[in-house]
Backbone bond lengths (Angstrom), bond angles and torsions (degrees), N, CA, C in turn:
res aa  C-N    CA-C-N  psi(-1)  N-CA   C-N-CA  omega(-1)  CA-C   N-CA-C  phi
1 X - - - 1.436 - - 1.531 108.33 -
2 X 1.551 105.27 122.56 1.648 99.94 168.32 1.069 102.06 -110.11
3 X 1.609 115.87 166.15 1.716 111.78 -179.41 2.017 79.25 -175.99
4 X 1.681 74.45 144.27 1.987 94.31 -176.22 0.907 103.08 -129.60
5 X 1.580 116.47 124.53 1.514 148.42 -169.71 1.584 119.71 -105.65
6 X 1.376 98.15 113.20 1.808 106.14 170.53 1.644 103.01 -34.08
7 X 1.486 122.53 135.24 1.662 121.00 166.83 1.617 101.47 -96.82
8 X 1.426 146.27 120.82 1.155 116.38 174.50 1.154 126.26 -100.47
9 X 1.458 131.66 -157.26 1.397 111.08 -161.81 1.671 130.87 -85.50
10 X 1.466 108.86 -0.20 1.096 163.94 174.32 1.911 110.40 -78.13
11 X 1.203 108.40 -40.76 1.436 120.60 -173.93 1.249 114.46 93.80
12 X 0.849 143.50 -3.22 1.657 157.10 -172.20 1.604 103.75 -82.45
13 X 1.581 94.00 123.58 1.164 99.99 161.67 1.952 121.79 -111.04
14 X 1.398 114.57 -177.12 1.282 112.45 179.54 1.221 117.29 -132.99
15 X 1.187 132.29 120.72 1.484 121.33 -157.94 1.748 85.78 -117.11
16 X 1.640 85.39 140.49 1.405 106.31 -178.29 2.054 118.33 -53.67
17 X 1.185 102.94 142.86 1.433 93.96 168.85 1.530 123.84 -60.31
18 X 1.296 148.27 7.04 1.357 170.09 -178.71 1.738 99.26 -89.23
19 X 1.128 95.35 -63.35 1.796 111.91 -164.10 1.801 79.42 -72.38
20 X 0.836 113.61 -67.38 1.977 114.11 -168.08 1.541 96.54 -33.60
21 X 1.300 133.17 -77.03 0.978 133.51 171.35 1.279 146.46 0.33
22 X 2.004 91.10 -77.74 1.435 134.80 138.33 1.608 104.84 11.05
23 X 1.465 80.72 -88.10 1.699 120.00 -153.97 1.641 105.51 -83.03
24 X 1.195 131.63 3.76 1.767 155.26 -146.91 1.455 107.97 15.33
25 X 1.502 98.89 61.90 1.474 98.77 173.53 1.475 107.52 -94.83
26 X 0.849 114.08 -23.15 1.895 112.79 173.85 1.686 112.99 -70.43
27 X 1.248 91.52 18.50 1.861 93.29 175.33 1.491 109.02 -102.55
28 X 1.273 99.66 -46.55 1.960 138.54 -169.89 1.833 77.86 -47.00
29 X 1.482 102.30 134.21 1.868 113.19 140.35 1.380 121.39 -55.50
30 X 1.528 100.27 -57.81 1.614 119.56 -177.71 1.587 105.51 -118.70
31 X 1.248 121.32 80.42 1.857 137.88 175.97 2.087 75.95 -58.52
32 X 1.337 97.10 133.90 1.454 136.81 156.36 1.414 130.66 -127.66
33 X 1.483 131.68 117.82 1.344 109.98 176.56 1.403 111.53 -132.23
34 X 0.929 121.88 155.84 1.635 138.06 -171.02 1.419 98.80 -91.15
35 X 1.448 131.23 117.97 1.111 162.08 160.94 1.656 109.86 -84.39
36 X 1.679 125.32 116.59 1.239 118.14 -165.52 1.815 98.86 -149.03
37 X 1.290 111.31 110.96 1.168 112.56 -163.74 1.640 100.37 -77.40
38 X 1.549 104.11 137.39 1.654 105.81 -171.55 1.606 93.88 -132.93
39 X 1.366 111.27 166.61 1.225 115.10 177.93 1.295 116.70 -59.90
40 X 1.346 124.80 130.14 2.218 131.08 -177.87 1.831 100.98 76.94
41 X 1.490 110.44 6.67 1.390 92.11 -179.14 1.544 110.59 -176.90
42 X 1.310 115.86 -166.95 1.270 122.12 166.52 1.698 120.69 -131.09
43 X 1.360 126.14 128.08 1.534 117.32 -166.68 1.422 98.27 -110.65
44 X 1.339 116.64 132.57 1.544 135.52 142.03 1.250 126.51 -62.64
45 X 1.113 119.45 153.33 1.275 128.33 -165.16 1.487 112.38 176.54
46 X 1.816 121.32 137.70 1.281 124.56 -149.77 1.661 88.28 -86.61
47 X 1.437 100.87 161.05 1.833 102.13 -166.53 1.824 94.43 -129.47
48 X 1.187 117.19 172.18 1.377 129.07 142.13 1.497 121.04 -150.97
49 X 1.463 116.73 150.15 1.322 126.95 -165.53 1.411 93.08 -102.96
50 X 1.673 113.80 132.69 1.630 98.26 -178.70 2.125 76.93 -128.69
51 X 1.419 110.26 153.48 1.537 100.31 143.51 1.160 132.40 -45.81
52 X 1.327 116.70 145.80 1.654 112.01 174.98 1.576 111.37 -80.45
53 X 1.291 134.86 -17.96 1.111 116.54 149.88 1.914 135.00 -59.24
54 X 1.297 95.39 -6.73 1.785 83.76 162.78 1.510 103.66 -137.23
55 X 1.398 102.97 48.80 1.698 114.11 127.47 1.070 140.92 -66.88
56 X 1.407 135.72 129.95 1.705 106.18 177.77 1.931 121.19 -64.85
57 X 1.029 124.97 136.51 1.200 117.11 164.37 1.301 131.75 -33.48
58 X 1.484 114.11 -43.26 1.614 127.79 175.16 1.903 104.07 -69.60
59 X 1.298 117.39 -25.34 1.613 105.85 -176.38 1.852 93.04 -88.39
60 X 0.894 128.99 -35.99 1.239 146.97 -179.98 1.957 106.92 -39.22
61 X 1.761 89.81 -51.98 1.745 91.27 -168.39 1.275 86.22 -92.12
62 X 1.364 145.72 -21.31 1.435 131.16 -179.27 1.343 113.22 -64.12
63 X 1.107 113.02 -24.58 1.381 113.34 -159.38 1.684 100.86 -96.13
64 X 1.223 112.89 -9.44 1.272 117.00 -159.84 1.585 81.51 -107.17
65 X 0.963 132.89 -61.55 1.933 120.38 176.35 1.289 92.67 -38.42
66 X 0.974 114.05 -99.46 1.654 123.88 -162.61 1.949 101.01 -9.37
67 X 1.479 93.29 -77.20 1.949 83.46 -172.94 1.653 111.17 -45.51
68 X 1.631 119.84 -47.63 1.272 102.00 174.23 1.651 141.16 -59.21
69 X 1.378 101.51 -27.20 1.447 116.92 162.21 1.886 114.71 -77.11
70 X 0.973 121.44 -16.58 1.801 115.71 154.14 1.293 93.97 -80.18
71 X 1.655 144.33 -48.17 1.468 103.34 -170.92 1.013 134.31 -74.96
72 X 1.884 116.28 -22.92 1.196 94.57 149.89 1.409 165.72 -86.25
73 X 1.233 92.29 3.38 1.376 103.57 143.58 1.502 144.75 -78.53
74 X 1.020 121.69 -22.85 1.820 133.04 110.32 1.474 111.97 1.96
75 X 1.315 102.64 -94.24 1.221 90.39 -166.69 1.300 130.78 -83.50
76 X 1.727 117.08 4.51 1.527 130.05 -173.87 1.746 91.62 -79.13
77 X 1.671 123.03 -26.11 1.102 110.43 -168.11 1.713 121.01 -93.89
78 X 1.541 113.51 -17.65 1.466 170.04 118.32 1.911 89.97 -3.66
79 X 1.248 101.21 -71.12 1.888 102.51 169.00 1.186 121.60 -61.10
80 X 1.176 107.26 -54.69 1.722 118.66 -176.42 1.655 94.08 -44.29
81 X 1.467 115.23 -84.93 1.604 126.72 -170.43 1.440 101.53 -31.15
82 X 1.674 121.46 -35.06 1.617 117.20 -142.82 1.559 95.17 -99.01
């Protein structure tokens, strides 16, 4: 499905009640979506906000390697250029 959306001046867009649906955002109290800039575009995608206390601990430290292992590689490449 393609479909082209007024941007307004504000930046806000409006996604049709079809696509809401779609995607089961007309269920959600508070519909959230994750905006993720990709190459030729930008992708949506339905989100949820949970506290970080009822995260698991184990997704918690994974997630925390992972970002530290992109920075350093970040910045090993950050040297190279520098």
């Amino acid at each position: 499905m393609t479909t082209t959306l007024p941007l307004s001046k504000r930046g806000s867009l409006t996604l049709p009640p079809a696509l809401r649906r779609k995607m089961g955002l007309d269920k959600l109290r508070n519909p959230m979506l994750l905006v993720e800039e990709r190459e030729g575009g930008l992708f949506l995608h339905p989100a949820v906000a949970l506290p970080m206390r009822d995260l698991p601990k184990a997704q918690l430290r994974a997630w925390i390697a992972r970002d530290e292992a992109e920075m350093k590689t970040f910045q090993a490449a950050a040297k190279r250029k520098g």
